[in-house]
C-alpha positions in Angstrom: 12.8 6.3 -14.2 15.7 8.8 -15.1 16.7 10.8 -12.1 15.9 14.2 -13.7 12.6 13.2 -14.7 9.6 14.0 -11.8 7.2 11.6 -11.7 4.2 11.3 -9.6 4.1 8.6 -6.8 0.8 7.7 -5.3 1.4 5.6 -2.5 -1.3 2.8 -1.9 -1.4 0.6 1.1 -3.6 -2.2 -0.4 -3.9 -3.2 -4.4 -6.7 -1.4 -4.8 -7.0 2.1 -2.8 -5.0 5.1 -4.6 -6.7 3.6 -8.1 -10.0 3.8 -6.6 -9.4 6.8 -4.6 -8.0 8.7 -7.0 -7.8 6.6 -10.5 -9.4 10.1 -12.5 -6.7 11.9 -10.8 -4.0 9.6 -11.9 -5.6 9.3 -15.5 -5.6 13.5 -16.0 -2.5 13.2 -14.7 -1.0 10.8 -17.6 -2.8 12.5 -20.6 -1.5 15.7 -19.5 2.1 14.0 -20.3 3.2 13.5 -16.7 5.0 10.3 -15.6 2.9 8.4 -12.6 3.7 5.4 -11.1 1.3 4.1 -7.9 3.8 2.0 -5.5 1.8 -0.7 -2.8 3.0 -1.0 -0.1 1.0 -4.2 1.5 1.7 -6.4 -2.1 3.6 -9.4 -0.7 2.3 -13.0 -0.3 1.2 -13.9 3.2 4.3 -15.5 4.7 4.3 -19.7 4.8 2.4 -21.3 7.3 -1.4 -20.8 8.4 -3.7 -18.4 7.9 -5.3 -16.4 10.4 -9.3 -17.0 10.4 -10.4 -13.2 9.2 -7.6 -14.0 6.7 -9.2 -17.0 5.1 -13.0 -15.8 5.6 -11.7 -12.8 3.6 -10.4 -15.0 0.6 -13.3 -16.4 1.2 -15.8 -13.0 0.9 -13.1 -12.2 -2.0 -13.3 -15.1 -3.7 -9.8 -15.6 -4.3 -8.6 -18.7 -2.3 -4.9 -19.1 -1.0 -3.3 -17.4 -4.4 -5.5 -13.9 -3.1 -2.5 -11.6 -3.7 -1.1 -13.2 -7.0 -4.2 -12.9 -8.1 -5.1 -9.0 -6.7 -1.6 -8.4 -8.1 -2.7 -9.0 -11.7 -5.6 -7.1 -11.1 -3.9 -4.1 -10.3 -1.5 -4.4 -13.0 -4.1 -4.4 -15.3 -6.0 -1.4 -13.6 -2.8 0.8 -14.0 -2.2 -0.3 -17.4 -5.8 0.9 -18.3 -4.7 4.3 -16.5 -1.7 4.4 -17.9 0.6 4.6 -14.3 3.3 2.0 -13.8 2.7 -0.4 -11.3 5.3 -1.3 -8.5 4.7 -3.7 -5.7 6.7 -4.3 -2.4 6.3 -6.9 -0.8 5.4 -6.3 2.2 2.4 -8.1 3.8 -1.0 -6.8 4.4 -2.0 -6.8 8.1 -4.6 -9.5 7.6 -1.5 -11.5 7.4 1.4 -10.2 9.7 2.1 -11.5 13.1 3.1 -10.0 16.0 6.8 -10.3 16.3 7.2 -11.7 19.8 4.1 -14.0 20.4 3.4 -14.8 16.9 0.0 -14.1 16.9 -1.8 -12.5 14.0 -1.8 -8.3 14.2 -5.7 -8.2 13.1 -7.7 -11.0 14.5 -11.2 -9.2 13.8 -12.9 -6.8 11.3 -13.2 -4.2 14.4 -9.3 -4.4 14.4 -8.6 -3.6 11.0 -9.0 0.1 12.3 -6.9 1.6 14.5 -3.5 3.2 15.0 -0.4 1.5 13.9 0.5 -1.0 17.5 3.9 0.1 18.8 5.1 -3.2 17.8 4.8 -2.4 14.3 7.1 0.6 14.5 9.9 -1.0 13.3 8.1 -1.8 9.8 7.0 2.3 9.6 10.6 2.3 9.7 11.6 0.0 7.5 8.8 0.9 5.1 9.9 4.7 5.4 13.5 3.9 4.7 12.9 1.6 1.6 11.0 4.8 0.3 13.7 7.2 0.9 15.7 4.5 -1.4 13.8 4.6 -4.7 12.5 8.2 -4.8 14.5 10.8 -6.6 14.5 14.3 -5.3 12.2 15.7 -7.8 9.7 13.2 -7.4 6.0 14.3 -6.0 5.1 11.8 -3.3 0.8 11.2 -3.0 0.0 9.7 0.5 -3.1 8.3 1.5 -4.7 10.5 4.6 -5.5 7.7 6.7 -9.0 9.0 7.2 -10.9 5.6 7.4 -8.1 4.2 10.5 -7.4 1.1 8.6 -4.2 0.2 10.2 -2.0 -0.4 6.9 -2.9 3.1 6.0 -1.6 4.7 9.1 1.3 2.4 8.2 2.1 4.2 4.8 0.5 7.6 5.7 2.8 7.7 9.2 6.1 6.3 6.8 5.3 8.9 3.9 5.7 11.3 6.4 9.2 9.9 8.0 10.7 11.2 5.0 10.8 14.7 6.1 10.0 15.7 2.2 7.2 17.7 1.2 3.8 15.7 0.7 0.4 15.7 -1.2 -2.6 13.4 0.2 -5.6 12.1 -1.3 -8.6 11.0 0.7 -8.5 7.5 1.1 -11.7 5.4 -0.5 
């Protein structure tokens, strides 16, 4: 990306959400000659060791075994390539597989907790989310956030770190 050049960043917490919350957006967007790159946030393997149980009944419901986000990772290459958006990953975890930094227990032990606020003890990944951002984006870039609407807590995470940036943001209603 040159630094005089804006380009569109939609920020998506999971593989999946700002191409199927706003994938006609992001296609206008990139016939209309405008650069557009979607950036997950939650795109990282699930660290070594086990797995939590929701974690491995949702490979299970997914269908994609132990290799889930290799495998959801090539799927959302090949979505943005159909749109036409460049794909970037971080590699953070998705909270299906984060622990909780002190008593090593996993963050989301249930469906029911997938939604809610971001837990005080996960500040300190807002922040570190928040400050990676402010790293890659250039001052003329448009940042797209995801609102957050639905309370699934690795939304909060990237909707609460978009907005640590102080910069001026767009939002698109989270699917």
């Amino acid at each position: 990306q040159d630094v005089d050049t804006m380009t569109w960043i939609f920020l998506s917490p999971h593989l999946d959400d700002a191409v199927l919350s706003c994938g006609g957006l992001i296609y206008d967007l990139v016939i209309s000659g405008q650069q557009v790159q979607i950036w997950t946030i939650c795109a990282g393997d699930a660290p070594p060791g086990s797995l939590s149980p929701l974690a491995l009944a949702l490979h299970e419901r997914w269908q994609t075994g132990p290799e889930s986000p290799k495998k959801r990772r090539a799927e959302d290459e090949l979505a943005c390539h159909l749109l036409g958006a460049k794909p970037v990953h971080f590699d953070f975890p998705e909270c299906i597989y984060r622990r909780h930094p002190i008593t090593g227990q996993p963050v989301i032990g249930t469906n029911a907790e997938l939604f809610q606020p971001l837990p005080g003890f996960e500040m300190p990944l807002m922040t570190r989310v928040s400050k990676l951002l402010s790293q890659q984006l250039y001052s003329v870039d448009k940042v797209v956030s995801p609102l957050a609407i639905g309370g699934h807590i690795d939304h909060h995470l990237v909707r609460s770190a978009a907005e640590m940036l102080g910069r001026p943001l767009y939002y698109y209603p989270d699917y």
